[in-house]
ZALUM-416878 format. One record per residue (C-alpha): x, y, z; residue number from 1. Coordinates in steps of 0.05 Angstrom, whole numbers, plus 32768, in hexadecimal, padded with zeros to 4 digits. Layout:
// ZALUM-416878
<<X; Y; Z>; NUM>
...
// end
This chain:
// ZALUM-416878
<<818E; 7FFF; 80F0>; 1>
<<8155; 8025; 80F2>; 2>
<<8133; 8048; 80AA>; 3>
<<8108; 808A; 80BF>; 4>
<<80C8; 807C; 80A9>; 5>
<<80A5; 80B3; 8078>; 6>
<<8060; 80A3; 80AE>; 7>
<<8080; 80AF; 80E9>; 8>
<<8068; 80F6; 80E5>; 9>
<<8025; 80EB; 80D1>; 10>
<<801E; 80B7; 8112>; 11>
<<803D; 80ED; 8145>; 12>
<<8006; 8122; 8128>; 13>
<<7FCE; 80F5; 812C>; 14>
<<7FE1; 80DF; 8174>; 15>
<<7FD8; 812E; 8182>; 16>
<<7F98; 8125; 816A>; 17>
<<7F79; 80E6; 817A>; 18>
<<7F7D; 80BC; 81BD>; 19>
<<7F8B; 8079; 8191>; 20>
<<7FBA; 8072; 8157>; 21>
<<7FAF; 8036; 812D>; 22>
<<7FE3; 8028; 80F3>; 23>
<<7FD4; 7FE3; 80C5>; 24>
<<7FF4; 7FC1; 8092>; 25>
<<801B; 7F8A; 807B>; 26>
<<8045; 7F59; 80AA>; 27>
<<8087; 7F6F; 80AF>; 28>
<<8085; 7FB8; 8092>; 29>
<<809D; 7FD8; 80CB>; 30>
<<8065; 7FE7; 80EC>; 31>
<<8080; 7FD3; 8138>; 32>
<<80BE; 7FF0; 8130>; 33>
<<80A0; 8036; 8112>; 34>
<<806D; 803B; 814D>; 35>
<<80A4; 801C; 8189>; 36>
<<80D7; 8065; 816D>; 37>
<<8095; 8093; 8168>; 38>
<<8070; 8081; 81A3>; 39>
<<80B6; 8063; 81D0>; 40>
<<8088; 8089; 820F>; 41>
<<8053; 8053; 8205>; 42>
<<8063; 800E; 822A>; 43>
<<8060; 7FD3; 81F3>; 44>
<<8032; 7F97; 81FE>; 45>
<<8030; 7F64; 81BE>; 46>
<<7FF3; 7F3A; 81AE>; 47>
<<8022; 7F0B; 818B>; 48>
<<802F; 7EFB; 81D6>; 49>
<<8005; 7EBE; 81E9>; 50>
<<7FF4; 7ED0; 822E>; 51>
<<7FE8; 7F14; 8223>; 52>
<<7FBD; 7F08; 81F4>; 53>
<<7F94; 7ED8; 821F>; 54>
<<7F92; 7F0D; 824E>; 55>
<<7F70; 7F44; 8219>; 56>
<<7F43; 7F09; 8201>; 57>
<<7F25; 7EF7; 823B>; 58>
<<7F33; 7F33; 8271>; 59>
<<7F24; 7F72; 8248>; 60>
<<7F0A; 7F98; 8276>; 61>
<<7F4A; 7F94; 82A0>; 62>
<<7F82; 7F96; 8270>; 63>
<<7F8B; 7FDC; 8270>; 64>
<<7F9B; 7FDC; 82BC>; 65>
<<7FD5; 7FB1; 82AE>; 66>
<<7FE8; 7FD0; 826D>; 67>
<<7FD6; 8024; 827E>; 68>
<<7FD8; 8055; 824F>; 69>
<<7FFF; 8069; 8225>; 70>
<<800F; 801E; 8206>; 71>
<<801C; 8006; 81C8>; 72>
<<7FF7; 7FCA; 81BC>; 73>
<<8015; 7FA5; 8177>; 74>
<<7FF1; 7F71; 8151>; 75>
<<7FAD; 7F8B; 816F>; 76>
<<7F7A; 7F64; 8145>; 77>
<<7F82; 7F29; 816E>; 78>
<<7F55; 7F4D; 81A1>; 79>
<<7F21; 7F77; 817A>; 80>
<<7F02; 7F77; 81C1>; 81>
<<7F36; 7FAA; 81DA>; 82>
<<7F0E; 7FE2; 81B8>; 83>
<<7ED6; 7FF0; 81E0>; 84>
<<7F08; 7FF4; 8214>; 85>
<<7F30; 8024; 81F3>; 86>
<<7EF2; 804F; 81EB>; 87>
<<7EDD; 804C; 8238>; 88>
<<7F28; 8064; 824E>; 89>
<<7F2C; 809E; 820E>; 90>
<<7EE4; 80BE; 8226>; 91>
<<7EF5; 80B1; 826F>; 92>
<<7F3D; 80D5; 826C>; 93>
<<7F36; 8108; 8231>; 94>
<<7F7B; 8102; 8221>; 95>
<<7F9F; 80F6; 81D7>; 96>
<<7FD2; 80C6; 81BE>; 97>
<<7FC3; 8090; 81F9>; 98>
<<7FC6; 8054; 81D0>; 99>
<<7FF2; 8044; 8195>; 100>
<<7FD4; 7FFB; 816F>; 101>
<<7FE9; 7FD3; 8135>; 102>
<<7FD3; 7FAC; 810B>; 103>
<<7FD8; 7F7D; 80CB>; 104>
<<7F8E; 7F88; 80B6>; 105>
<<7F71; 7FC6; 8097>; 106>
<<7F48; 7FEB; 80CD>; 107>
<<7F07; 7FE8; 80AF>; 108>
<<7F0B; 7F94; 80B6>; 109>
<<7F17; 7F92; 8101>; 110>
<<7EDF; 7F87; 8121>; 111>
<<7EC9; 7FC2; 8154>; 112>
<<7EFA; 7FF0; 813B>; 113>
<<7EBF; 8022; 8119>; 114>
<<7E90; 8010; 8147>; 115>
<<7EB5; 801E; 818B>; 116>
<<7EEC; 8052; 8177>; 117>
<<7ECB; 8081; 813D>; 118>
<<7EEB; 80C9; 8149>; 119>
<<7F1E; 80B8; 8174>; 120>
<<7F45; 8089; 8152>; 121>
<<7F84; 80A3; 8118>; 122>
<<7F8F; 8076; 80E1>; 123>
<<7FCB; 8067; 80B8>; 124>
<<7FD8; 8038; 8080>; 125>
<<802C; 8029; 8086>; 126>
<<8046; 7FF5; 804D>; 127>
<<8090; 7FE3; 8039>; 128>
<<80C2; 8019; 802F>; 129>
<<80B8; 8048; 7FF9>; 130>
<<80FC; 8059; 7FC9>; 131>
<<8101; 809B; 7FEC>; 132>
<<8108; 8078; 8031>; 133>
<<813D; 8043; 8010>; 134>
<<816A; 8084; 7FF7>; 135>
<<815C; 80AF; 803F>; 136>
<<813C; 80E6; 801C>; 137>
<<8113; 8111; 8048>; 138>
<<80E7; 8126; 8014>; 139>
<<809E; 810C; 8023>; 140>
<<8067; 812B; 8000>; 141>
<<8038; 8107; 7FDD>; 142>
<<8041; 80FD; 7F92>; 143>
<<8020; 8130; 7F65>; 144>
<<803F; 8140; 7F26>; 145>
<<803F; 818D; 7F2A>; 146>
<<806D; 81C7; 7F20>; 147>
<<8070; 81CD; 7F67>; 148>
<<807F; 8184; 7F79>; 149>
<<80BA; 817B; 7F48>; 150>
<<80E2; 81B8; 7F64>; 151>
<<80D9; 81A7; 7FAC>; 152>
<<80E7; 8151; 7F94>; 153>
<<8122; 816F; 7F6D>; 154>
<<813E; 818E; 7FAA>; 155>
<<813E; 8142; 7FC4>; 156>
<<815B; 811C; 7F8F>; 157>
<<817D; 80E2; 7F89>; 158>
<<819A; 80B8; 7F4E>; 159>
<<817A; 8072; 7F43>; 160>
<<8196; 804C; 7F09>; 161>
<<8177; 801C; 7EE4>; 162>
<<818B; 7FE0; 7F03>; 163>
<<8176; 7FFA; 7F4D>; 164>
<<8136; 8006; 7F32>; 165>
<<812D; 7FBC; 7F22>; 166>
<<814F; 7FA3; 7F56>; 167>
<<8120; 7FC9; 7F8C>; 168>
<<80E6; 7FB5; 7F60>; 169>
<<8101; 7F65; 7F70>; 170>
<<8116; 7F74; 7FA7>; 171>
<<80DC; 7F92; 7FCB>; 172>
<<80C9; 7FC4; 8003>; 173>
<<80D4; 7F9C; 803C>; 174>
<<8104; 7FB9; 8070>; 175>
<<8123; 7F6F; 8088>; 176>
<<813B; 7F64; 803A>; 177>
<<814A; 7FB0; 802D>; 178>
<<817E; 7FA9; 8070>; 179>
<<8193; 7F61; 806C>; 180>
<<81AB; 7F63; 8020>; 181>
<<81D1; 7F25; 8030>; 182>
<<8181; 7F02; 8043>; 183>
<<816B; 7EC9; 800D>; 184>
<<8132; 7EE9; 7FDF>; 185>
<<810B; 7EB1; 7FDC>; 186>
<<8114; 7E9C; 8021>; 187>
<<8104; 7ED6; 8038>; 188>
<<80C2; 7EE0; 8006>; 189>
<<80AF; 7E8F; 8015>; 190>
<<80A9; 7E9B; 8060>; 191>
<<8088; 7ED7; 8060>; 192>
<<804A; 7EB3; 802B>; 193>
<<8051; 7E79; 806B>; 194>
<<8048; 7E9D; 80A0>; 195>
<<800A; 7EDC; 8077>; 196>
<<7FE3; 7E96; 8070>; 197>
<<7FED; 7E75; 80AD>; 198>
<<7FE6; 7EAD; 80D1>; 199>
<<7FB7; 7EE6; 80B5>; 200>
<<7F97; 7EBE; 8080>; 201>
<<7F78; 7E8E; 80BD>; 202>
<<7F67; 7EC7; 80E8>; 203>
<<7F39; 7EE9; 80A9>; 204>
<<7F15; 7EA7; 8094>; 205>
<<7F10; 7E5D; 808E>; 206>
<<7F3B; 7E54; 8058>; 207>
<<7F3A; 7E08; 804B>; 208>
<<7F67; 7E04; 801E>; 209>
<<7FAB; 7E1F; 802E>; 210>
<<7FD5; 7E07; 7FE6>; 211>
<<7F95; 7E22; 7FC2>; 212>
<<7F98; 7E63; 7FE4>; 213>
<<7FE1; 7E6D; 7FD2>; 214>
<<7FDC; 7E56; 7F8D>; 215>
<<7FA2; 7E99; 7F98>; 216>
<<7FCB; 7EC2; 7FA3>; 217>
<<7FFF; 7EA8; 7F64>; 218>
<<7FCB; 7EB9; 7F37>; 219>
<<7FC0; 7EFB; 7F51>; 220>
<<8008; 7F0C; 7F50>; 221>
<<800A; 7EF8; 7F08>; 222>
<<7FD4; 7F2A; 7EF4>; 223>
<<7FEF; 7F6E; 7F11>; 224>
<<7FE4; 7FA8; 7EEE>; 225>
<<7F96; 7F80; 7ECD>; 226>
<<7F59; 7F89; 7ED3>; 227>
<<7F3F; 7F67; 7F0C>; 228>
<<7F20; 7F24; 7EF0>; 229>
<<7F03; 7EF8; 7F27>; 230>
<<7EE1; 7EC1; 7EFD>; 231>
<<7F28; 7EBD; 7EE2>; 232>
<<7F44; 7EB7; 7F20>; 233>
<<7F13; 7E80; 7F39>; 234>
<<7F1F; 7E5D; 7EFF>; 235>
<<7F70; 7E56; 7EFF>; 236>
<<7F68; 7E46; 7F48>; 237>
<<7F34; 7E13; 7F41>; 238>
<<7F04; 7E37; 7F76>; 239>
<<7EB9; 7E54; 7F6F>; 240>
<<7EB2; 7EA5; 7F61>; 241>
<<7E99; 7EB7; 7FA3>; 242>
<<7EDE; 7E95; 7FCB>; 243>
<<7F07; 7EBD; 7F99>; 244>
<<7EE3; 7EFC; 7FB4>; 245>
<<7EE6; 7EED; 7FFC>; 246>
<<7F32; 7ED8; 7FEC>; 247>
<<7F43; 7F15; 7FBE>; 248>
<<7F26; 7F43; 7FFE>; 249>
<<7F56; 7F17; 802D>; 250>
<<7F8C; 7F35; 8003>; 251>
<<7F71; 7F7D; 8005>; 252>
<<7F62; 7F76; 8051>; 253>
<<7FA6; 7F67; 805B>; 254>
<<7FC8; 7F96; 8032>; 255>
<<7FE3; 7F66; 8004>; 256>
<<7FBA; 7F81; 7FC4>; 257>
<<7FA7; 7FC4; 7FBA>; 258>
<<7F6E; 7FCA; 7F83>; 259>
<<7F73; 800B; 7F5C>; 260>
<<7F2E; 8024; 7F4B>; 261>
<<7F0E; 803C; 7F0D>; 262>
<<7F06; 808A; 7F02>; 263>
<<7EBF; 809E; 7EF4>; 264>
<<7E8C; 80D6; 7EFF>; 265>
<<7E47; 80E3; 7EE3>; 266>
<<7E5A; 80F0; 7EA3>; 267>
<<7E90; 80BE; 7E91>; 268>
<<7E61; 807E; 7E8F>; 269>
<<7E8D; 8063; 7E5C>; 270>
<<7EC3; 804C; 7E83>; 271>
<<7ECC; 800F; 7EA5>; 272>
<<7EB4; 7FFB; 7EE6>; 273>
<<7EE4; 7FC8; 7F02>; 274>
<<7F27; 7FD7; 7F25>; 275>
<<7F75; 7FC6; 7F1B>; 276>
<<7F9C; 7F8F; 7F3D>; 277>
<<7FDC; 7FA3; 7F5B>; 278>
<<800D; 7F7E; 7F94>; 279>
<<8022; 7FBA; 7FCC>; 280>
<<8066; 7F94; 7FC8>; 281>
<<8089; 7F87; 7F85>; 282>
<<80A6; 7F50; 7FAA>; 283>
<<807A; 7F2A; 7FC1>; 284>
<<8057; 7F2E; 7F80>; 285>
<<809D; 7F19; 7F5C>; 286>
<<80A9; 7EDB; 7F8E>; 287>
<<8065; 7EC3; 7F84>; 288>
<<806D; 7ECB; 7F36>; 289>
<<80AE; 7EA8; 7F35>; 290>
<<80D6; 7EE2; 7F16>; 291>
<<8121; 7EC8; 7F45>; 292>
<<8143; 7F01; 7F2B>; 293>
<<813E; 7F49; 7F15>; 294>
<<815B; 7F3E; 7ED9>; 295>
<<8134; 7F07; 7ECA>; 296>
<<8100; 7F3B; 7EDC>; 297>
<<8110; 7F6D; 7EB7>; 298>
<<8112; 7F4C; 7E7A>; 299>
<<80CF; 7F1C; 7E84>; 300>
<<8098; 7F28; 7E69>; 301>
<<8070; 7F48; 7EA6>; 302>
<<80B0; 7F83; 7EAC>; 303>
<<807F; 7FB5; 7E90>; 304>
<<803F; 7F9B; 7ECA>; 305>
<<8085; 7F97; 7F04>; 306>
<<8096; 7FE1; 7EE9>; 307>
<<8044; 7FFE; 7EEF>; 308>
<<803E; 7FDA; 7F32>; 309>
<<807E; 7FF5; 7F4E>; 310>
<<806C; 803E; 7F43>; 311>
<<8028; 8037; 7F58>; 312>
<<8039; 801C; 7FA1>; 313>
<<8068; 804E; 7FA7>; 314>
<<8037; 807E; 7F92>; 315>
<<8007; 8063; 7FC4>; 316>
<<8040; 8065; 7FFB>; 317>
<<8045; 80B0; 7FF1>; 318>
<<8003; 80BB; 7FFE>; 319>
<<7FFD; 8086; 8043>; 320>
<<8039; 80A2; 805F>; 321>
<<801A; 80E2; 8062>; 322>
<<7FDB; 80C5; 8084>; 323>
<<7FAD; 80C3; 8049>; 324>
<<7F89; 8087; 8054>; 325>
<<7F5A; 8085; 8009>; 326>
<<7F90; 80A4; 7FD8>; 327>
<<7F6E; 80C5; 7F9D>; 328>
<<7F8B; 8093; 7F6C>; 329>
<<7F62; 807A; 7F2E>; 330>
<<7F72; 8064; 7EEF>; 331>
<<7F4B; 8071; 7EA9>; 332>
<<7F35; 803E; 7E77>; 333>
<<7EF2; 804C; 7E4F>; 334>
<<7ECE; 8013; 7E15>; 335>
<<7EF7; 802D; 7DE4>; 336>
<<7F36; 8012; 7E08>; 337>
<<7F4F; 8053; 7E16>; 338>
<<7F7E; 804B; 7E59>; 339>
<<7FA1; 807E; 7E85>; 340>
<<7FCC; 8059; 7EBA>; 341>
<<7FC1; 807D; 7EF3>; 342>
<<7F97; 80C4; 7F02>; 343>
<<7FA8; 80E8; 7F3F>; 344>
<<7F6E; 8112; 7F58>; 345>
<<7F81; 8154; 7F7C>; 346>
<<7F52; 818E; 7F8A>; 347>
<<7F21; 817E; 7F4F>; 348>
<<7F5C; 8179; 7F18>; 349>
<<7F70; 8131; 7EFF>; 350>
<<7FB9; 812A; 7EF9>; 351>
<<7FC2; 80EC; 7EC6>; 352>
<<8006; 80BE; 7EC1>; 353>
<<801C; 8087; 7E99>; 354>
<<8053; 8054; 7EB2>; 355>
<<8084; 803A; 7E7B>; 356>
<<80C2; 800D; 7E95>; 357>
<<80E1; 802D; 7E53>; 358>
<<8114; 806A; 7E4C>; 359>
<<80FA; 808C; 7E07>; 360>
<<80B3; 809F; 7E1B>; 361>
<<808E; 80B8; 7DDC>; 362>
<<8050; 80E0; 7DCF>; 363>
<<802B; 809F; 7DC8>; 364>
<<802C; 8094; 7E10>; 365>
<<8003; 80D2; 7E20>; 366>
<<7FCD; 80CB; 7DEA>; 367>
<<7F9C; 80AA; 7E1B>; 368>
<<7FA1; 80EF; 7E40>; 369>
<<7F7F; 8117; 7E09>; 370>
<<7F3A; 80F0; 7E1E>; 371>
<<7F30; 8119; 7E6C>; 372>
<<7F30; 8155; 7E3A>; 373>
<<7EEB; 8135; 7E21>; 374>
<<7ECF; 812E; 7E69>; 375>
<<7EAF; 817B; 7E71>; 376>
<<7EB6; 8175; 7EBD>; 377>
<<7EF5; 8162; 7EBB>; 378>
<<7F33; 8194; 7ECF>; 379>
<<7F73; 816E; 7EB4>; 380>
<<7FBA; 817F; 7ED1>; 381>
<<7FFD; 8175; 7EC5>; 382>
<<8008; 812C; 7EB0>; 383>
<<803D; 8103; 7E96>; 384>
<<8068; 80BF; 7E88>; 385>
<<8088; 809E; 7EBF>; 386>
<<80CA; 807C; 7EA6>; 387>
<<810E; 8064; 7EA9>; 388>
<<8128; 80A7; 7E8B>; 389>
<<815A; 80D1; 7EAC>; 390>
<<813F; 8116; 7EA8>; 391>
<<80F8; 8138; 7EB8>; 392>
<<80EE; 815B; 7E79>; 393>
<<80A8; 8170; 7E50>; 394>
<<8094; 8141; 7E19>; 395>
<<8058; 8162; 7DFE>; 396>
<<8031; 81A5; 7E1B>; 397>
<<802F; 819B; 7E61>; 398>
<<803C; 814D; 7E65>; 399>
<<8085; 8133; 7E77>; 400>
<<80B9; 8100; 7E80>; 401>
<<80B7; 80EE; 7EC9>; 402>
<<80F9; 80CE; 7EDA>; 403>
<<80E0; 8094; 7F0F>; 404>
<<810C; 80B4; 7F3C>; 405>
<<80DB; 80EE; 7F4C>; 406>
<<80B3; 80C9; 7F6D>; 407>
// end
């Protein structure tokens, strides 16, 4: 069964632009599949292959005349040394959408990549499916909470109760468990930790200690939706400050984490300068956590942190599918403890959201909002709550109710 993929038209333009299309992310996402429909021209070669992957190790230079263009190599950071290759064929030839890579590392980590392929490499970012490719809506512009974005979503619409929303919040984004509903959770989840470690994990550093970097990535999991605290971190785990930062950017490289930064200009020195923690799959984050159920999830006491991380990776989603590779997502918080969740940055104007797992949303939540009207470059937009209520309705001037459904 195959799920159209939101990217799969942001990969076909960029191979009419570029002669090599890299798309990274996490293990299992969909990433082959996705680029083996958009690019079924290209012949496949996999790196997960032993002997092929002897071959690009050690015989670069004559890969390519046993693997022409157009290919689609998969699991291409096993041979960073492909690149310059890649370059020597795209100047020689001149032509566009040759080669079709992926990977399970962000492209700025693999070595060569800048170096040998600036300008004529496309980038995309894919992650697990978003809500919208669950339901098969066709709907897929980035989130911005406008006039003109609710009537076109509206057009899209579909229902999702309260209990789907914290079941897909347990459940995850990965397309194996979203298919196979009948596949164990935890099974499923404890394999997938197995195989990130002994796989990925290796191939980005020595880490020594395997039980240590799992227990890692525990503590992580168990401070979504925080400030990011590495001396904490070090300290639950037991390891020095500077492995937690060469293990928290393992995580990042890997697209496991995502850390949402701070908003600041010039003239808002008052706000804090270190970013949010948040897991790019509710699952994962859930298994690693310990919550078994989603109604053991839904009522524990990290529903509100599961509920905030949810909407932000799909938020984030919107904005990879469409081949934005640095969303303009911040979120607020000056000395005074003044927080907005999230700020979406469009053409100069902020657009600032709140995420409450509740379904009676109160002018309370948007009180925070009130402090970009203090910022005199600031342009603030539309804004709202983002909730379990059932209808997108205004709660005070231009704020609203933002059913989580409209995303």
């Amino acid at each position: 069964m195959y799920i159209k993929r939101h990217a799969e038209d942001a990969v076909s333009k960029l191979s009419k632009m570029f002669g090599a299309i890299l798309v990274t992310g996490p293990r299992q996402v969909g990433k082959t599949t996705m680029l083996k429909k958009v690019a079924e021209h290209a012949a496949y070669v996999t790196l997960d292959d032993p002997l092929l992957l002897a071959t690009a190790v050690e015989q670069s230079g004559t890969f390519f005349k046993d693997n022409p263009p157009p290919v689609f190599i998969d699991e291409v950071q096993y041979a960073p040394n492909l690149f310059p290759q890649i370059k020597i064929i795209i100047d020689r030839d001149k032509k566009k959408g040759q080669f079709f890579m992926s990977g399970s590392q962000q492209f700025h980590m693999m070595k060569n990549v800048s170096e040998s392929l600036a300008g004529r490499l496309g980038l995309l970012t894919l992650l697990g499916l978003s809500m919208r490719e669950k339901q098969g809506v066709n709907f897929s512009k980035a989130f911005l909470p406008t006039d003109d974005y609710f009537t076109a979503r509206r057009q899209n619409i579909k229902d999702l109760s309260y209990d789907d929303v914290w079941y897909n919040i347990h459940r995850g984004s990965m397309p194996e468990l979203y298919v196979n509903k009948d596949f164990d959770w935890q099974m499923f989840y404890g394999a997938y930790v197995k195989t990130y470690i002994e796989r990925d994990v290796r191939e980005l550093t020595q880490v020594g200690d395997e039980v240590k970097f799992f227990r890692f990535m525990t503590v992580a999991a168990s401070h979504i939706g925080q400030l990011l605290n590495l001396a904490s971190l070090a300290r639950d785990v037991g390891i020095s400050q500077p492995t937690a930062e060469r293990w928290m950017s393992i995580l990042v490289t890997s697209n496991i984490v995502y850390l949402l930064k701070p908003y600041s200009n010039n003239i808002t020195k008052r706000t804090v300068k270190t970013p949010k923690l948040y897991f790019l799959d509710t699952g994962l984050a859930a298994y690693l956590t310990k919550w078994n159920t989603p109604d053991v999830l839904k009522n524990g006491a990290m529903a509100g942190a599961f509920f905030e991380n949810f909407v932000i990776s799909e938020i984030i989603k919107s904005y990879y599918n469409k081949g934005i590779l640095e969303p303009p997502l911040y979120f607020y918080r000056d000395k005074n403890m003044n927080e907005i969740d999230l700020l979406i940055e469009d053409n100069g104007i902020l657009y600032p959201l709140e995420m409450k797992k509740h379904a009676d949303p109160d002018k309370r939540d948007i009180a925070a909002f009130s402090q970009l009207d203090k910022i005199l470059s600031v342009k603030r937009g539309l804004g709202g709550v983002i909730c379990l209520y059932d209808n997108l309705i205004t709660l005070k001037d231009n704020d609203r109710v933002i059913p989580v459904k409209y995303l």
